[in-house]
C-alpha positions in Angstrom: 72.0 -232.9 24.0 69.2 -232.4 22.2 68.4 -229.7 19.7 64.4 -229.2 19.9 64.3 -225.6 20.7 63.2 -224.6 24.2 60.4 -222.3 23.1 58.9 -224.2 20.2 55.3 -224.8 21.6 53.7 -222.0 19.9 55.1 -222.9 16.6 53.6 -225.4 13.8 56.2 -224.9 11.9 60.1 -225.0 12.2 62.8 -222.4 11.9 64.0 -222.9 7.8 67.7 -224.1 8.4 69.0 -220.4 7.1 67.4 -218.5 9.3 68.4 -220.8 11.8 72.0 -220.1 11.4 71.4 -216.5 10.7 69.9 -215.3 13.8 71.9 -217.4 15.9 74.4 -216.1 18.0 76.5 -219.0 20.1 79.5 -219.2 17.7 80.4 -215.3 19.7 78.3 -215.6 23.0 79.9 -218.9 24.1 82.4 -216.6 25.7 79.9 -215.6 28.4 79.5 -219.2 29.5 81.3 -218.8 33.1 79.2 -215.7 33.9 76.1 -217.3 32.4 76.4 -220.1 34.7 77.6 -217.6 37.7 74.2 -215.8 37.1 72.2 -218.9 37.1 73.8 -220.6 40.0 73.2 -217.2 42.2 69.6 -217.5 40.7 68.7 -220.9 41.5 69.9 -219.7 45.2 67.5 -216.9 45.2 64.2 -219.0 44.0 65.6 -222.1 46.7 65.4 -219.0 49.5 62.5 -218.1 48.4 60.5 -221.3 48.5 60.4 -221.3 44.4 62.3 -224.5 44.1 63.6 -226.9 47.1 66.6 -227.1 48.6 67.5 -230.3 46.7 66.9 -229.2 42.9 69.0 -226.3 43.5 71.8 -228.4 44.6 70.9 -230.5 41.9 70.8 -227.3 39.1 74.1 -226.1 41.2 76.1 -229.5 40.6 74.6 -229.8 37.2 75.9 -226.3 36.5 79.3 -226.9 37.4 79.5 -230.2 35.8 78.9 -228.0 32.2 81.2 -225.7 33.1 84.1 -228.1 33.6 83.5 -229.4 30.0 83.1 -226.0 28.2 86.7 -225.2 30.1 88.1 -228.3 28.6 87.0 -227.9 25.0 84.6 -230.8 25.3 80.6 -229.3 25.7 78.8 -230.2 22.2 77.9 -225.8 21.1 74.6 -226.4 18.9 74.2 -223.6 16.4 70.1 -225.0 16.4 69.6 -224.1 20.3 70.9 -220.4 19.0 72.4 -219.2 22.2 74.9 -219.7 25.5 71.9 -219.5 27.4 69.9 -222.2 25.8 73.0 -224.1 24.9 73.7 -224.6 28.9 69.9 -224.6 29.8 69.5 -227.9 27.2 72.4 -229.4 28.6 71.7 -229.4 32.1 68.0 -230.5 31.8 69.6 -233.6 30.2 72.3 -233.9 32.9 69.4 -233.5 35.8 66.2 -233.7 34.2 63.0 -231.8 35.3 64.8 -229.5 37.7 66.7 -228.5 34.9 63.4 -226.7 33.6 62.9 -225.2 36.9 65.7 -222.9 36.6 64.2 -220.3 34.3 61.2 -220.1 36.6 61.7 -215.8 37.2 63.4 -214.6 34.3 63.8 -214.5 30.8 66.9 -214.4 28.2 66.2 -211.0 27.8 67.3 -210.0 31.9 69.7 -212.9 31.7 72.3 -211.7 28.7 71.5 -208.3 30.1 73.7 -209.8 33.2 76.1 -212.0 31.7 77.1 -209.0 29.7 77.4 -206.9 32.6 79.4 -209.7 34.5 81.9 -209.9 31.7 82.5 -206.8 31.0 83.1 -206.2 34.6 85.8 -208.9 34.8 87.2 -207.4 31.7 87.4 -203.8 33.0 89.2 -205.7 35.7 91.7 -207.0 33.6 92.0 -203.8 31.4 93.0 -201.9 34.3 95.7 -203.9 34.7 97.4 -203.7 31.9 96.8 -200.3 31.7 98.4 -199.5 35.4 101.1 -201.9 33.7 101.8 -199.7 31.0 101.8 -196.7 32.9 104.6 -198.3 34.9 106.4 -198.8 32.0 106.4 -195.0 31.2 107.4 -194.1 34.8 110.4 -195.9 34.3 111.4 -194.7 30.8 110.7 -191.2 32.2 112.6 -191.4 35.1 115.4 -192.9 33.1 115.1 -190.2 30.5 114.3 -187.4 33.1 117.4 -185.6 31.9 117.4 -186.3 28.0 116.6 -182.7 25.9 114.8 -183.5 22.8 112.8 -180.6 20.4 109.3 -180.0 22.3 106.7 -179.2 18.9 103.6 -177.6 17.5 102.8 -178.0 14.4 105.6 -180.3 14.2 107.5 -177.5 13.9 110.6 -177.2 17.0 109.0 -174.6 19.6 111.0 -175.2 22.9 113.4 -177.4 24.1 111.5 -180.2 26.4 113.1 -183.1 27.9 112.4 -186.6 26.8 111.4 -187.6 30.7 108.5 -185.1 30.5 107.3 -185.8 27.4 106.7 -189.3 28.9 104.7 -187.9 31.4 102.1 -186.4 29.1 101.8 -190.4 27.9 101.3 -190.9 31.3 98.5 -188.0 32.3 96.5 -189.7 29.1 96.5 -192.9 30.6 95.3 -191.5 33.9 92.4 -189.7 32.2 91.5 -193.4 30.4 91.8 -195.0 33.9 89.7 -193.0 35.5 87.1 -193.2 32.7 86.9 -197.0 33.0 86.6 -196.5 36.7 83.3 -194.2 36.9 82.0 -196.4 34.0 82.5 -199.7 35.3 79.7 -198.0 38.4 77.0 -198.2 35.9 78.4 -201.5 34.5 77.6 -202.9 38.0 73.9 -202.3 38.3 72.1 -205.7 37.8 69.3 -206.5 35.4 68.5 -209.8 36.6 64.7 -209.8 38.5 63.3 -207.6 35.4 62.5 -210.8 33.4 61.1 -210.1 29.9 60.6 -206.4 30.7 57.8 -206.0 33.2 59.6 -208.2 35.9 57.7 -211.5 37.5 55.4 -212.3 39.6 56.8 -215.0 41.5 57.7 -213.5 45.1 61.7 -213.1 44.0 64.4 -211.4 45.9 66.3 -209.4 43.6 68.5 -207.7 46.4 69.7 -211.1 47.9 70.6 -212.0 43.7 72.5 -208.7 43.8 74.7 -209.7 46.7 75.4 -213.1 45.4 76.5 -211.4 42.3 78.3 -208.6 44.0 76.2 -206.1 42.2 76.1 -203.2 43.6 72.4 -203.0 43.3 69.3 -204.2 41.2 68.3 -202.2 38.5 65.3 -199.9 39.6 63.6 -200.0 36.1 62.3 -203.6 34.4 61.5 -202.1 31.5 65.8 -200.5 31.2 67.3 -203.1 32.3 66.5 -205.4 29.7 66.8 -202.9 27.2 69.7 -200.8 28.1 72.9 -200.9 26.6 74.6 -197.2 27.6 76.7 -198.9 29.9 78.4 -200.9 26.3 78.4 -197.3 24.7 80.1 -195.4 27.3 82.9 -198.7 27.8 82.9 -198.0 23.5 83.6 -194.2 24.0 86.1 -194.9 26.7 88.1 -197.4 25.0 87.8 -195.3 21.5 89.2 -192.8 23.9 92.4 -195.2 25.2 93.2 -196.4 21.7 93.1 -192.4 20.6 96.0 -191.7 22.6 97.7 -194.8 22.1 97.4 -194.0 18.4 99.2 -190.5 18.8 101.9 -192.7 21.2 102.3 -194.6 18.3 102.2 -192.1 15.9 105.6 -190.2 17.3 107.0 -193.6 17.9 106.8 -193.9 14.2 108.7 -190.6 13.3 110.9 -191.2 15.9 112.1 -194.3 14.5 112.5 -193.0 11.5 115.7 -192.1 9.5 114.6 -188.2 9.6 114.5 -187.9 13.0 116.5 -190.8 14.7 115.4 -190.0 18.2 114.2 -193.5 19.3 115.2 -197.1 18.2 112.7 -199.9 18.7 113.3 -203.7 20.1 113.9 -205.6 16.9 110.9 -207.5 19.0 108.0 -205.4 18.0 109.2 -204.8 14.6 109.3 -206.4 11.0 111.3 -206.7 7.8 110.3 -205.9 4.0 110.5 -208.8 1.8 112.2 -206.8 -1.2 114.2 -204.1 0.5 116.6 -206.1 3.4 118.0 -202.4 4.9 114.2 -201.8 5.9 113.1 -202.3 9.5 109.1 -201.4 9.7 107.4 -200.3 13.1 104.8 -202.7 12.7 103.2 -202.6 16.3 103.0 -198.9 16.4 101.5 -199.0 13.3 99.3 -201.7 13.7 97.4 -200.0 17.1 97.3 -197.2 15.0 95.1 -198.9 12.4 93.2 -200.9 15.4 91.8 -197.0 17.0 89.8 -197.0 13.6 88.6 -200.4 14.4 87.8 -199.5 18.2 85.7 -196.1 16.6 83.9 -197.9 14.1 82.9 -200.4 17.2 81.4 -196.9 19.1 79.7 -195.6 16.0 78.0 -199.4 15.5 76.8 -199.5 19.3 75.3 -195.7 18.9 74.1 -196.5 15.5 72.4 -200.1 16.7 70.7 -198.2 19.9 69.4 -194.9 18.2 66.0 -195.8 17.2 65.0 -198.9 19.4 61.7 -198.4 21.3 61.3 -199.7 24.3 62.1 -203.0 25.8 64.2 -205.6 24.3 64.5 -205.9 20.7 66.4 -208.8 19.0 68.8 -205.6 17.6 70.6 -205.9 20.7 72.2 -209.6 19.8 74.7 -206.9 17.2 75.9 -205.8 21.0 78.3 -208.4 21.5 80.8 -208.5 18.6 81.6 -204.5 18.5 81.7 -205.0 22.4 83.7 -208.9 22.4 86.0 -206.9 19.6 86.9 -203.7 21.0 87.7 -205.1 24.5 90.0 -207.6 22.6 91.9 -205.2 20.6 91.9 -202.8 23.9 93.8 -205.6 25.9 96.3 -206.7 22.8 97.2 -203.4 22.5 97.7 -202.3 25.9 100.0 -205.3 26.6 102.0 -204.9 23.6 102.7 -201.8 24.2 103.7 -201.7 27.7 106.1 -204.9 26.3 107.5 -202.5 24.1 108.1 -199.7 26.0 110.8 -201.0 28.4 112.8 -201.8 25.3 113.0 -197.9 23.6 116.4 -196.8 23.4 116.6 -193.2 23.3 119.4 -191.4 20.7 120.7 -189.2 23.1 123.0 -187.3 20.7 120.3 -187.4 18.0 117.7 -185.3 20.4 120.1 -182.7 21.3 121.0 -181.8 18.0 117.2 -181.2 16.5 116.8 -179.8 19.8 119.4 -177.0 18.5 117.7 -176.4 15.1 114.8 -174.0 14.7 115.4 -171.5 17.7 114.1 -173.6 19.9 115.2 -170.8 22.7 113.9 -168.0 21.1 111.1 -167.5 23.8 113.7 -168.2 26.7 115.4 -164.8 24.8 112.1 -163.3 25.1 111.7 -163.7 28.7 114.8 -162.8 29.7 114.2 -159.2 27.5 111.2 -158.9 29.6 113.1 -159.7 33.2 115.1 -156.8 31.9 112.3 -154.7 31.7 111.1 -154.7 28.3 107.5 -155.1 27.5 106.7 -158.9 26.1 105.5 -157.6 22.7 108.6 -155.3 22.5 110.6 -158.1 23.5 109.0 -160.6 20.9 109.9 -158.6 17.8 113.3 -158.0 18.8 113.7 -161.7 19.2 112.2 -162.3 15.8 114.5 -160.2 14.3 117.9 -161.9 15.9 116.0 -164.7 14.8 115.5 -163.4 11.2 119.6 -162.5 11.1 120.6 -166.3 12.5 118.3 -167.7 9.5 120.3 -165.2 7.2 123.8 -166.3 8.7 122.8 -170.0 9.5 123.2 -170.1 12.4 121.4 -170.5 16.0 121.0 -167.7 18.7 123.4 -169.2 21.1 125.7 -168.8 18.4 125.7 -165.2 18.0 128.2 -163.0 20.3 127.3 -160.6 22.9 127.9 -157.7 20.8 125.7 -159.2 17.6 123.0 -159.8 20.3 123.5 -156.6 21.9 122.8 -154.8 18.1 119.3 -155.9 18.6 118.9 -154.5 22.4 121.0 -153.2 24.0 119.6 -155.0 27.7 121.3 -157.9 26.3 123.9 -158.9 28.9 126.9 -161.6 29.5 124.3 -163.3 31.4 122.0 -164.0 28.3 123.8 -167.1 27.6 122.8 -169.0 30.7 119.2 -168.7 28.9 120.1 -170.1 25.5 121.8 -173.0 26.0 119.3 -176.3 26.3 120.1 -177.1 29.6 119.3 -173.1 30.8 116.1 -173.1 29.1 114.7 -176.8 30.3 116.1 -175.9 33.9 114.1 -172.3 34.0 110.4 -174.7 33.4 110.8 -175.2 37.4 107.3 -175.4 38.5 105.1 -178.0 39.0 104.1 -179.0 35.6 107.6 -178.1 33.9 109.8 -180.0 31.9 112.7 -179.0 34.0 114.3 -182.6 35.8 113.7 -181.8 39.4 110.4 -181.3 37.9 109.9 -184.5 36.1 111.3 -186.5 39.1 108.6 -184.6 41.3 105.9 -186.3 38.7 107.3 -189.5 38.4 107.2 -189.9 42.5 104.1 -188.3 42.6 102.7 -190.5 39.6 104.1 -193.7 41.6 101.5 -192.4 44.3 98.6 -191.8 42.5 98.6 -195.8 41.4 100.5 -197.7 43.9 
């Protein structure tokens, strides 16, 4: 394959050897080889049905075409740092294979409209893909929640206990994150599917093309109206960026309580020996790795946002070589987005849940002191009333060290005199998750409800 440089006729002089390797970018944009030749095989199509080029040469480009892509999918097609790029790399290759209806195929466009759709073909393949391991993972919590739909656990803010929740719901808050993140990558992936091809350089071409019939073949669902945007536009990367910065966000708070969860202080989850590692000086230690590993990687996935914003910010219009810094942050972040998706719904599955470990935090810190409240209120007692009476049983159980469910009728009865037999229905754990019985309530006839209705929403 040779080297000499497809649009060298202007130049006297050649490219010194370091700038050479500087500004090329096929060591990262060999990956869009398949949808590079995809986009060239629908546009030798286009130009054949539009009288551009014969019948025969875009068989010929067509064969030739396929013929490189069976090589680059064995390992065996000769990447040449000198020819820069994917596109120039495969263009090289098949004018060697077929000869002059090799350098037919570029008759219409112009790298610039061409990695402006092999981007957009990847990264709607990828979104693909994504989805599916998200949807995986959310599967993954379904079951855990349904299996845990009955398990009490301390709900917190501030990390400090504030009611009693049940393990099952809590799930389901994972789960209503995810949803968001899916639905996110579904109205973004509708402005990833607008193609750019047909805009050439920037101002478009003047050979009679048919950019609609290009779109079809592609499965676009329509051209890009602008020549001057398409080559240059890059939002649809940025919003995928704030998505996915999104997605890792949450699975870095996931990971975050799967951390103190595991831990010796709170005990309320052990982790598959599977997605965890060892210390080499301490042999008693067993380290969350994953969970703290995606946790690191939602900095990575930010930092790719900020570059993409940061890269865009001050171009002017059309095309600027700029853009070539698109494709790591983007390559990067969907790579990361993926690997961590499937390693965590591989992990999930395996959580084992300390039952007895859950209940008892669940008893420190009052976490019924605002089931006491309501039931002063039921009895007709003003909430703000009710409140300070509550805070000072709660004052006299930190004095005694004790819990409210501890105290006797009459000791409760000191502080209002309302109180009834019936008040201890209300402080127990399994009274106070059982009275959240609406839809969006932690008690189990609730968090079954979710889980079917979840199983719906992304059947």
């Amino acid at each position: 394959m040779s080297d000499k440089k497809l649009w060298a006729g202007r130049f006297a002089e050649p490219t010194d050897a370091f700038v050479e390797a500087f500004t090329a970018s096929v060591e990262f944009d060999q990956r869009l080889a398949p949808y590079d030749i995809q986009g060239s095989i629908a546009h030798a199509g286009m130009l054949a049905k539009q009288g551009i080029i014969s019948a025969d040469e875009r068989d010929s480009i067509v064969s030739g075409l396929l013929r490189i892509l069976a090589r680059i999918e064995a390992g065996e097609f000769p990447w040449s740092v000198a020819l820069e790029d994917v596109h120039m790399n495969i263009e090289s290759a098949l004018t060697d294979d077929i000869g002059i209806a090799g350098k037919k195929l570029h008759t219409g466009r112009s790298r610039n409209d061409q990695v402006a759709t092999d981007v957009r073909l990847w990264l709607r393949a990828e979104l693909t893909d994504i989805r599916i391991k998200l949807r995986q993972l959310q599967h993954a919590l379904l079951d855990l929640a349904e299996r845990e739909a009955e398990t009490i656990l301390p709900g917190f803010t501030h990390l400090q206990t504030a009611q009693p929740i049940t393990f099952g719901h809590h799930m389901m808050a994972w789960f209503e994150m995810l949803e968001r993140d899916h639905d996110r990558l579904v109205d973004g992936a509708k402005r990833v599917n607008v193609m750019p091809l047909g805009a050439a350089a920037l101002a478009g071409t003047s050979y009679p093309i048919d950019r609609e019939f290009t779109a079809h073949e592609l499965a676009f669902e329509r051209p890009a109206e602008n020549s001057l945007d398409a080559v240059s536009d890059r939002d649809f990367a940025i919003e995928f960026a704030a998505a996915a910065s999104i997605l890792m966000m949450h699975l870095s708070r996931m990971s975050e309580e799967l951390i103190l969860w595991s831990s010796a202080q709170f005990a309320f989850v052990t982790l598959s020996d599977s997605f965890c590692t060892g210390s080499s000086i301490m042999p008693q230690k067993k380290n969350p790795d994953v969970p703290e590993l995606i946790r690191g990687k939602s900095g990575r996935v930010f930092g790719h946002l900020m570059a993409l914003l940061t890269l865009m910010k001050s171009q002017p219009l059309a095309y600027n070589k700029d853009n070539q810094e698109d494709k790591e942050p983007l390559f990067d972040a969907v790579d990361n987005i993926k690997g961590s998706l499937k390693v965590f719904a591989d992990m999930v599955p395996a959580i084992s849940c300390n039952r007895d470990a859950m209940r008892a935090a669940a008893l420190k810190g009052f976490a019924t002191a605002t089931d006491l409240a309501d039931y002063l209120v039921r009895k007709g007692i003003a909430f703000r009333d009710a409140h300070e009476i509550v805070g000072k049983s709660v004052a006299h159980c930190v004095t005694k060290q004790c819990d409210l469910a501890d105290l006797s009728l009459e000791e409760l009865r000191d502080f209002s005199p309302q109180i009834e037999a019936d008040v201890f229905d209300f402080l127990t754990l399994e009274g106070s998750v059982a009275a959240r019985d609406h839809i969006g309530g932690t008690a189990p006839a609730q968090v079954r409800a979710a889980i079917a209705r979840a199983r719906a929403r992304i059947s």
